[in-house]
C-alpha positions, 0 to 999 in steps of 0.5 A: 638494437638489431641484437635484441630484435634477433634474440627475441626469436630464438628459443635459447638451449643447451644444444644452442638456438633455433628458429621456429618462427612460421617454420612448424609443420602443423600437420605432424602430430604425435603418434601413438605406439600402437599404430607402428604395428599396424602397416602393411609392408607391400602398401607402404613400399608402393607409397615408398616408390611413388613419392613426389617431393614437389607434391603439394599434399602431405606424403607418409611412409609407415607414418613418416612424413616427408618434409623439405629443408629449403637452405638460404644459398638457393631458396627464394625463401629459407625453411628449416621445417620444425615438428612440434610436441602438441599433448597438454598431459605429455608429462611422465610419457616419452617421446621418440623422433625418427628421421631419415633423408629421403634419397640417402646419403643427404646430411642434415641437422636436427635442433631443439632448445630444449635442454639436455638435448645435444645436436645431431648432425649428418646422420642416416639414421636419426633417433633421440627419444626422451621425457619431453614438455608440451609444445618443445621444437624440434628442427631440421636444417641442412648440413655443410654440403647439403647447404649447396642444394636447392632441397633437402627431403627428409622422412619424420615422425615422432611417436608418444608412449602410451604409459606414463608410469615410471616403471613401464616407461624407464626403458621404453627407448630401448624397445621402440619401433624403429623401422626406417622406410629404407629397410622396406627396399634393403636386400635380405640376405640370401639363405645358405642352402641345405647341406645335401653332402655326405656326412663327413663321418661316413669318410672317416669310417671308409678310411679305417675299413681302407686301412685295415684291408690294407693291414691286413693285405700286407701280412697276407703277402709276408706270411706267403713269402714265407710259405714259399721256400718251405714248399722247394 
């Protein structure tokens, strides 16, 4: 009896099963393609900077949102945040979900029961993006060490194509923004300056001006070692 009560919860896929029971985050929708273009780096470095993961309003980052893994070991209640596809017409369009720990270097896991969709644990940077049905799951739970911890913040957003014809959208995955809040405070790296030398070919000229002096030096001295005897 306590097998069938659990089963009854869990939404069942290829990638296995997930639990979404009172864990959707509501207030993260769908974007669309269009408003990735539209931020101002300074404004969302700034937002960056100033992020509270115990703040009790929703933050954003260029349109991701923070949300926090609470794991079971050191949680009063245990919270694998879900984000949930919401568009009654999402069929033929295409859907990508970015995330990323927010500070690096925090492992977590994203699940979905929907099939097709394979597991994804313990990395930087996430991305998966695909055909998708109205009202699939997708959740955030923490990863092996990552257990041990009160807390785990992540940054998320998922982003809807804005065709959904089969020709503009077959390749649409490989050209989406996928900008993470992490290259706001990434090191560009330096530019060389400009070579302000000589031009190695002007050395070269000067080594065979040198040579010929030199050629010409030499005969000069044989030819008077000649000239000398006859004088006597």
């Amino acid at each position: 009896m306590i097998t069938i009560i659990l089963l009854t919860s869990l939404v069942a896929g290829v990638a296995g099963q997930i639990d979404c029971t009172n864990q959707v985050v509501t207030d993260i929708t769908l974007q669309s393609e269009e408003a990735q273009a539209n931020y101002d780096e300074a404004t969302e470095l700034k937002k960056l900077k100033e992020l509270e993961p115990e703040a009790s309003v929703r933050q954003t980052v260029l349109g991701y949102s923070l949300i926090t893994i609470r794991p079971p070991n050191y949680s009063e209640v245990k919270y694998s945040p879900c984000l949930q596809v919401k568009k009654t017409d999402v069929a033929g369009h295409k859907v990508v979900i970015l995330a990323q720990p927010y500070p690096l270097g925090e492992g977590f896991c994203v699940s979905s029961g929907m099939d097709g969709f394979a597991k994804q644990c313990n990395v930087n940077e996430f991305k998966w993006c695909d055909d998708v049905v109205n009202n699939a799951q997708f959740q955030f739970s923490c990863y092996q060490q990552s257990c041990e911890k009160q807390s785990i913040n992540i940054l998320a957003k998922m982003v809807v194509s804005t065709s959904n014809e089969g020709g503009k959208v077959e390749y649409w995955c490989d050209s989406t923004n996928d900008t993470y809040p992490s290259s706001l405070i990434r090191t560009k790296p330096n530019t060389a300056p400009d070579y302000k030398g000589k031009d190695p070919s002007q050395n070269k000229e000067k080594k065979k001006e040198s040579a010929a002096f030199s050629n010409t030096a030499q005969l000069l001295v044989i030819g008077i070692a000649f000239l000398i005897p006859c004088l006597f």
